[in-house]
C-alpha positions as CSV (number, residue, x, y, z in Angstrom):
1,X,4.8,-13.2,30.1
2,X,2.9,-10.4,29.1
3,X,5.4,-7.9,31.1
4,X,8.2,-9.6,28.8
5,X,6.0,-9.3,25.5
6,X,5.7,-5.9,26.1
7,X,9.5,-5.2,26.6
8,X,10.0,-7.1,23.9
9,X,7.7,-5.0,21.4
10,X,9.1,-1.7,23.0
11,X,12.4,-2.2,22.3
12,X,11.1,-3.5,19.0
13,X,9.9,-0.2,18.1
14,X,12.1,1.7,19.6
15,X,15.0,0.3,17.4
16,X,12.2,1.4,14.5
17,X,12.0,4.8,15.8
18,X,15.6,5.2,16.1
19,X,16.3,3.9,12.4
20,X,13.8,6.3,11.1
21,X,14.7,9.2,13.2
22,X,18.0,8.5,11.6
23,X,16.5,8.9,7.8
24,X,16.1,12.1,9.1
25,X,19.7,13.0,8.6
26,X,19.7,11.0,5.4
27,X,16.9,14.0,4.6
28,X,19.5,16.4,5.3
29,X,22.3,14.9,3.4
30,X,20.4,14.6,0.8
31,X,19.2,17.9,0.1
32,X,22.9,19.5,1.0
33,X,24.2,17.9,-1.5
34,X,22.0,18.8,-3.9
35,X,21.3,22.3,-3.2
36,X,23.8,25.0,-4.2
37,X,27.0,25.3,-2.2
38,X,26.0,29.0,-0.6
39,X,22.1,27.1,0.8
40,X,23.8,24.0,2.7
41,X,24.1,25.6,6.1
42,X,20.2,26.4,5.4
43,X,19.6,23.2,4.6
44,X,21.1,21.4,7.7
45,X,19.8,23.6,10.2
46,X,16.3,23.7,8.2
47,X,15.4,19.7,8.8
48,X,17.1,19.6,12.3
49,X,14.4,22.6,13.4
50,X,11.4,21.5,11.9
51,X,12.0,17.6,13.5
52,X,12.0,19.4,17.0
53,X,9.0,22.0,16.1
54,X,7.1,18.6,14.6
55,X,8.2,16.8,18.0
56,X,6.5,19.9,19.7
57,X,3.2,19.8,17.2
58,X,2.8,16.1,17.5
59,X,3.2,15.9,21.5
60,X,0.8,18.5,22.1
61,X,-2.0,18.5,19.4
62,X,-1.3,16.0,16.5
63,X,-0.9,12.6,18.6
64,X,-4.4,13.7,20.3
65,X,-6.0,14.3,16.8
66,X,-4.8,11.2,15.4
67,X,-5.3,8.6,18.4
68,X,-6.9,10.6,21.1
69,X,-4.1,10.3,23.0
70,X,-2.6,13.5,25.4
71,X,0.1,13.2,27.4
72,X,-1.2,16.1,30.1
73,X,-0.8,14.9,33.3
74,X,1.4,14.0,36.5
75,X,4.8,12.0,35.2
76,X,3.5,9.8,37.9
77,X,0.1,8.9,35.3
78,X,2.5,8.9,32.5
79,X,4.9,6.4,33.8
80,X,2.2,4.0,34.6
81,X,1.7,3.3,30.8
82,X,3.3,0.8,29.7
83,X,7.0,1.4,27.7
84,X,4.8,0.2,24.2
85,X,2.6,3.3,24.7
86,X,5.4,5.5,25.2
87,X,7.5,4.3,22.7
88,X,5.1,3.8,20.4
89,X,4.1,7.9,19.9
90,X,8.3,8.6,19.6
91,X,8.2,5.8,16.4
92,X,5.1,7.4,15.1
93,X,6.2,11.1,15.3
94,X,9.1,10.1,13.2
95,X,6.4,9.5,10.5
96,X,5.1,12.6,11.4
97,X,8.5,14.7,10.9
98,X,8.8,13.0,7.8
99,X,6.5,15.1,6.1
100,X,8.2,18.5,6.8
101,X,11.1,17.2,5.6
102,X,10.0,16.3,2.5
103,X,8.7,19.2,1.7
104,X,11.9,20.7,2.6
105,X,13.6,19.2,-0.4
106,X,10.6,21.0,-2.8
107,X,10.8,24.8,-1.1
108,X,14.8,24.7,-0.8
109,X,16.6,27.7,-1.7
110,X,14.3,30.1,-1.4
111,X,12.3,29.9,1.3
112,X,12.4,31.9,4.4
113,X,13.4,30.1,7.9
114,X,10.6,31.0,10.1
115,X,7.3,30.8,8.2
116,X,8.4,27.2,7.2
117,X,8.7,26.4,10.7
118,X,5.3,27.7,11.5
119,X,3.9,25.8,8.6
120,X,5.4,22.4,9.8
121,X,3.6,23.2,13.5
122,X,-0.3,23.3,11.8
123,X,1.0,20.5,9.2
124,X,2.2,18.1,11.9
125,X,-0.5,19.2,14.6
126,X,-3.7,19.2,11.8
127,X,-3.4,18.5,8.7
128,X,-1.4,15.4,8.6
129,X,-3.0,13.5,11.9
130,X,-6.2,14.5,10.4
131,X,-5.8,11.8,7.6
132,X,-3.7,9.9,9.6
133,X,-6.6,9.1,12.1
134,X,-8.5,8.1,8.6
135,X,-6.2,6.2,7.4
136,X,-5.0,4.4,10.8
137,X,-7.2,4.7,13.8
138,X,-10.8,4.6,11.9
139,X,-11.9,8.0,12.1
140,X,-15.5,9.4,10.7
141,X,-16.0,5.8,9.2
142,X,-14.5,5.8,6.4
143,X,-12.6,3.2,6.3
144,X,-15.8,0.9,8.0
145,X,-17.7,2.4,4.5
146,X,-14.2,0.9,2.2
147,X,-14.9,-2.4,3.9
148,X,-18.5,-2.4,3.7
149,X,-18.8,-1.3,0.1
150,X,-15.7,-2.9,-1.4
151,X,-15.0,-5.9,0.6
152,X,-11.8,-4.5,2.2
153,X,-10.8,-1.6,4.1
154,X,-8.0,1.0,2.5
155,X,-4.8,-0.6,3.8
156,X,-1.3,1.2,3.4
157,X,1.2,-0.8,5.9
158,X,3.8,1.6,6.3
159,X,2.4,5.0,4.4
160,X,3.5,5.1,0.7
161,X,0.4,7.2,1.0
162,X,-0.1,8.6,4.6
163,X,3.2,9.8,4.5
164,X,4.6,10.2,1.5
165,X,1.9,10.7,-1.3
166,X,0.3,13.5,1.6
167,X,4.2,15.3,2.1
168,X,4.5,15.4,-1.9
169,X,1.5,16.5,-2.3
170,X,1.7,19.0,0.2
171,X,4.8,20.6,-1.4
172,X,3.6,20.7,-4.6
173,X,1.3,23.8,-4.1
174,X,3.9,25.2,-1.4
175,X,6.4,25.1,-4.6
176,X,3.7,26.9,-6.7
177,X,3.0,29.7,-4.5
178,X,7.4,30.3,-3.8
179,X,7.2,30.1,-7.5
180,X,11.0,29.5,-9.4
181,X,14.8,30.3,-8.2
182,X,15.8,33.1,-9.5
183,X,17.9,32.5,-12.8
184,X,16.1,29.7,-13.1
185,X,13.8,30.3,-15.9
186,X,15.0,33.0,-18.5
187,X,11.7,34.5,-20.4
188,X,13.5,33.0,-23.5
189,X,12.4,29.9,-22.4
190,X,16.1,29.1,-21.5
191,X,16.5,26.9,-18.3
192,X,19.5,27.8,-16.2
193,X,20.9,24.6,-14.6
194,X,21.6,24.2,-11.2
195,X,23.9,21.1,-10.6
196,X,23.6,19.0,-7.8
197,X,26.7,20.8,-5.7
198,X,28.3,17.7,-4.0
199,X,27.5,14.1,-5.2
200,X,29.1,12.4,-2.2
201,X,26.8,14.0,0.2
202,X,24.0,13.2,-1.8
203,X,24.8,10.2,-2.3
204,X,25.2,9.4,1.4
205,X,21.9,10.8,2.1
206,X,20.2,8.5,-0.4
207,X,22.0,5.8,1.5
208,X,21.3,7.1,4.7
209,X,17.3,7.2,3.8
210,X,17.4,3.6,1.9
211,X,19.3,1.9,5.1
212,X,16.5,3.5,7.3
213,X,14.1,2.3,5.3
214,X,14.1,-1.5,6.4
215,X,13.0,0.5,9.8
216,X,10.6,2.4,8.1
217,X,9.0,-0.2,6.5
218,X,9.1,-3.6,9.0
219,X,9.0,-2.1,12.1
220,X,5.6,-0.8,10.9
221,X,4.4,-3.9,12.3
222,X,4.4,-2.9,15.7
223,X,5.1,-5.7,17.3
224,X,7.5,-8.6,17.3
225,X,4.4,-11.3,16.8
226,X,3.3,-9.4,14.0
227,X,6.6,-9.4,11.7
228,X,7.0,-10.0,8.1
229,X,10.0,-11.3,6.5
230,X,8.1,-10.9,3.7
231,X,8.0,-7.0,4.2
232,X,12.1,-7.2,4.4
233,X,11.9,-9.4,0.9
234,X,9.8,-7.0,-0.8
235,X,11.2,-4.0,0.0
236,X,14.6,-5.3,-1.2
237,X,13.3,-5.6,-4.5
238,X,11.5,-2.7,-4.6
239,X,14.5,-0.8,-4.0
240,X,16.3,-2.8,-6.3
241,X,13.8,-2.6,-9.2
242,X,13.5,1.7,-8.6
243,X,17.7,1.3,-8.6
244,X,18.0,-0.1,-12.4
245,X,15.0,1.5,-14.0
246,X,16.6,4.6,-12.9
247,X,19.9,3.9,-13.4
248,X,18.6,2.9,-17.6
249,X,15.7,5.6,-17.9
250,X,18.4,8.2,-16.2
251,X,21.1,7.3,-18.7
252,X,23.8,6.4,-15.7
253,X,23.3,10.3,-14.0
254,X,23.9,10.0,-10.5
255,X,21.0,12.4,-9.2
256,X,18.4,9.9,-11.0
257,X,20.5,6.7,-10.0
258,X,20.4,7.4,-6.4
259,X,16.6,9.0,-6.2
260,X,15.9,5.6,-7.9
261,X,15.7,3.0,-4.7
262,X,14.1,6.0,-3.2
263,X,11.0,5.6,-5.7
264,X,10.9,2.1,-5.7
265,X,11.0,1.9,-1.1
266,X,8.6,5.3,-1.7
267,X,6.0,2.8,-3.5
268,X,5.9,-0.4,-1.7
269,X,5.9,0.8,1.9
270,X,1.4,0.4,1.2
271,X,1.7,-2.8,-0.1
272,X,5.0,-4.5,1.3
273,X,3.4,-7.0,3.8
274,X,1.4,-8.4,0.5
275,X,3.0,-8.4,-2.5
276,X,5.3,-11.5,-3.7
277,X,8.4,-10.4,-4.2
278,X,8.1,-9.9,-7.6
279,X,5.8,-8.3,-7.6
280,X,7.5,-5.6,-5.2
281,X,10.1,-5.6,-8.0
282,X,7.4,-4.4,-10.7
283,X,6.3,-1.9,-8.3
284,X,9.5,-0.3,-7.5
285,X,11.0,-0.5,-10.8
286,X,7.8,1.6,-12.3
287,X,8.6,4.1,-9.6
288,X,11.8,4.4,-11.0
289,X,10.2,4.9,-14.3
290,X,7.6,7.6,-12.5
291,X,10.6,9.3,-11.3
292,X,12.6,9.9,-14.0
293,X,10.1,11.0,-16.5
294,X,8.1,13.4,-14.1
295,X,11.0,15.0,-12.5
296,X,12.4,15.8,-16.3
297,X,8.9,16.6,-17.0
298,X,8.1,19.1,-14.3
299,X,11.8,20.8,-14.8
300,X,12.0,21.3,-18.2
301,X,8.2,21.3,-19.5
302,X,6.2,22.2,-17.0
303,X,9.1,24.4,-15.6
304,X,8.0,23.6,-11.8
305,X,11.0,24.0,-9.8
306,X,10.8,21.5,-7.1
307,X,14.3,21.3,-6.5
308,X,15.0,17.6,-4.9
309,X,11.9,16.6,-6.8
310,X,9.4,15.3,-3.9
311,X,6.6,15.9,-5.7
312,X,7.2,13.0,-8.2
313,X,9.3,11.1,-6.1
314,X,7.1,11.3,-3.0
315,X,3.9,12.4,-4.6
316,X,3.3,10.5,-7.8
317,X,5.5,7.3,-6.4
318,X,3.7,7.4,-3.5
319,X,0.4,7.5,-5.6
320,X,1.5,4.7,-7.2
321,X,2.5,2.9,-4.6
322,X,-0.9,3.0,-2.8
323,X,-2.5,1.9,-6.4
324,X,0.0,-1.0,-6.4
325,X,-1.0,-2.5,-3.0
326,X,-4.5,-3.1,-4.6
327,X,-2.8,-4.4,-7.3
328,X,-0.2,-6.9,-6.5
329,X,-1.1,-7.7,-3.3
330,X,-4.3,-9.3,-4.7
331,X,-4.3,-13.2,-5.0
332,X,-4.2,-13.0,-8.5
333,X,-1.2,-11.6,-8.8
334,X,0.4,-13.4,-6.7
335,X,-0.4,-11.7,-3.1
336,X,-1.4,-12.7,-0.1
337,X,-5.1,-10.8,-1.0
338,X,-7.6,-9.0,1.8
339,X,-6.9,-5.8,-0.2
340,X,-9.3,-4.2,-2.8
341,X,-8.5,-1.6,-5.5
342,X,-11.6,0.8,-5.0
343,X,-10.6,0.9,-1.5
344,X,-7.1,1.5,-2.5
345,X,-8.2,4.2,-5.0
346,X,-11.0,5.9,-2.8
347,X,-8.3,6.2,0.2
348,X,-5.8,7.6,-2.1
349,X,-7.6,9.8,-3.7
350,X,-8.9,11.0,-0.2
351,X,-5.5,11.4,1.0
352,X,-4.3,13.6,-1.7
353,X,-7.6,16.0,-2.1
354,X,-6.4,16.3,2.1
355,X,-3.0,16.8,1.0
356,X,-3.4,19.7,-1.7
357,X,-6.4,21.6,0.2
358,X,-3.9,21.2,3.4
359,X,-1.0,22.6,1.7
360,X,-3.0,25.4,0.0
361,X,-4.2,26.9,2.7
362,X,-1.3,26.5,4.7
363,X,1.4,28.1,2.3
364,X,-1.4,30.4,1.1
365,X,-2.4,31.6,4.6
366,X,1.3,32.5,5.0
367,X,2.3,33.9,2.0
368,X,-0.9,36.4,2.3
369,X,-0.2,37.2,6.1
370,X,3.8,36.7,6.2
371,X,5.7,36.2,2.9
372,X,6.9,32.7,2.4
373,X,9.4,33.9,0.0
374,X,13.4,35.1,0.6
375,X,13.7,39.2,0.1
376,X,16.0,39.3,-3.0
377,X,19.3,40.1,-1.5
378,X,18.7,37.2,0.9
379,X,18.0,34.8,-2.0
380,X,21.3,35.6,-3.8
381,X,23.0,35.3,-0.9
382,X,21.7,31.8,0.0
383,X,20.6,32.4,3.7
384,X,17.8,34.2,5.6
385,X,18.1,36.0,8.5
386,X,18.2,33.5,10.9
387,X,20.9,31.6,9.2
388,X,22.8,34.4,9.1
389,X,23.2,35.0,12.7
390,X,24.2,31.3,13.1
391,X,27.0,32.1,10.9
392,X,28.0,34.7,13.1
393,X,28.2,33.4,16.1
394,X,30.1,30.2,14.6
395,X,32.9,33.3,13.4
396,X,32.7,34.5,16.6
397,X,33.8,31.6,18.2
398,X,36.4,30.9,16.0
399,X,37.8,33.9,16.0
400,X,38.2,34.0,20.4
């Protein structure tokens, strides 16, 4: 029984890694079609490499520093793990990989190849584990000291805040230190636009992402015994509620209307095995609302130039979402309870001091030591270097 539990959960998970490794091209999608036309090579080849430099990074160092878990050793010690254990690291390393690819979206366009890649190694190997151990596996305490002094440890079910508050938050100083596109911001205080370039293939990213999602978010139970319908239900109306808020607040433009399930499945992942559903529909439709108005704010105000936006829609709705698990998913509100709101606030506050110090040093280490920025020339031509060759050898081959 217990051999058939176990190959039961495995391919459980499994089927959740393989959704979620498949938001990854929904990542991709995403960002090429909203990226100029001359950047979408960059763009497709950037998220495949960093997913296989944060495989690299998470199999070596980060899995270890979040679980104490190594994989050195004979295939013949390996493969007397059970197919969970295996499994299990290939579904969370596509939580890992998320977080390079988010900040993708925020440094696109002008970027170059190879620091970026380097930056997703220590991201994926430190920085993230670090306050994914925290967060997830109990390290230094501090979730024992949540439970101790507020009645309830910091919970976030499927990472509105371990993945996707830290990966916004993480681009947001990587964006400051790249600084604007060229063009982008005259010293008239005119703002150049720069148009999604295909619709479609953003649109089919968004898609892509919001389908994965339902892996994303239930699988995050683990195993079959431990499965929510309820998580299903809420993230439904999450995504829903993020849909028309944006649709209304975004006055029907297509780049708001499909970030807008986005935000609303960005912000219940913490809290979607607690809410009632609708609550989950409150929550995502004030992620919609987050969106909207601090992605217009940071563009035109603030004149921040994080292109696809992940700072408010992973950052800030991701924020919020951790918030909103201490919210709604207390009794009184309608949910299932065993969650407090200190303990939501003091994890996510932790989580994005982690984030922002992480990022800084990171990009800031590079930028000192290696130049995180395109050379001109490469800039207005949309590609670095390494793209470049790609191109290349694709003419190449066509032309024999």
């Amino acid at each position: 029984m217990d051999d058939h539990k176990n190959g039961a959960d495995a391919l459980f998970i499994l089927l959740g890694a393989i959704m979620i490794l498949a938001m990854h091209a929904g990542f991709a999608f995403l960002e090429l079609g909203t990226v100029r036309k001359k950047n979408q090579v960059n763009a497709l080849v950037k998220i495949l490499a960093d997913f296989a430099v944060s495989t690299i990074a998470y199999f070596f160092v980060g899995y270890y520093v979040a679980y104490g878990i190594s994989f050195f050793g004979s295939a013949e010690v390996l493969s007397a793990r059970s197919g969970f254990e295996l499994v299990k690291f290939f579904f969370l390393l596509t939580f890992a990989a998320a977080i390079p690819a988010i900040i993708s979206g925020g440094i696109a366009e002008r970027s170059k190849f190879h620091p970026q890649l380097l930056a997703t190694a220590i991201l994926v190997g430190l920085i993230y584990p670090f306050f994914e151990g925290i967060a997830w596996n109990g390290h230094f305490g501090i979730q024992a000291w949540f439970t101790r002094a507020f009645g309830a440890p910091f919970h976030d079910f499927a990472g509105s805040i371990v993945v996707h508050a830290v990966g916004g938050w993480i681009a947001l100083p990587a964006v400051l230190l790249l600084g604007a596109r060229r063009g982008r911001y005259a010293k008239d205080g005119a703002i150049a636009a720069h148009p999604p370039s295909n619709i479609p293939f953003l649109a089919l990213g968004a898609w892509i992402l919001t389908v994965g999602w339902f892996g994303f978010n239930v699988m995050s139970a683990q195993t079959l015994d431990k499965m929510n319908g309820l998580v299903a239900l809420n993230s439904l109306m999450a995504m829903a509620g993020g849909t028309l808020v944006a649709l209304l607040l975004g006055k029907n433009d297509p780049g708001f209307v499909y970030n807008g399930p986005l935000a609303g499945l960005v912000a219940i992942c913490a809290g979607s095995d607690l809410m009632h559903p609708l609550g989950a529909l409150a929550t995502g439709g004030i992620a919609g609302a987050i969106f909207v108005w601090m992605f217009t704010l940071t563009q035109n105000k603030w004149k921040v130039d994080d292109v696809l936006g992940v700072w408010p829609l992973h950052g800030l709705c991701g924020t919020w979402g951790g918030l909103a698990a201490g919210i709604f998913g207390l009794k009184a509100l309608g949910g299932l309870g065993g969650v407090s709101f200190w303990s939501q606030l003091g994890g996510t506050l932790l989580g994005i001091v982690i984030a922002i110090a992480g990022g800084w040093l990171v990009y800031g280490a590079l930028k000192k030591w290696m130049g995180i920025r395109l050379d001109p020339e490469q800039e207005f031509e949309g590609a670095d270097l390494a793209i470049h060759k790609i191109s290349s050898t694709a003419e190449r081959a066509t032309s024999w």
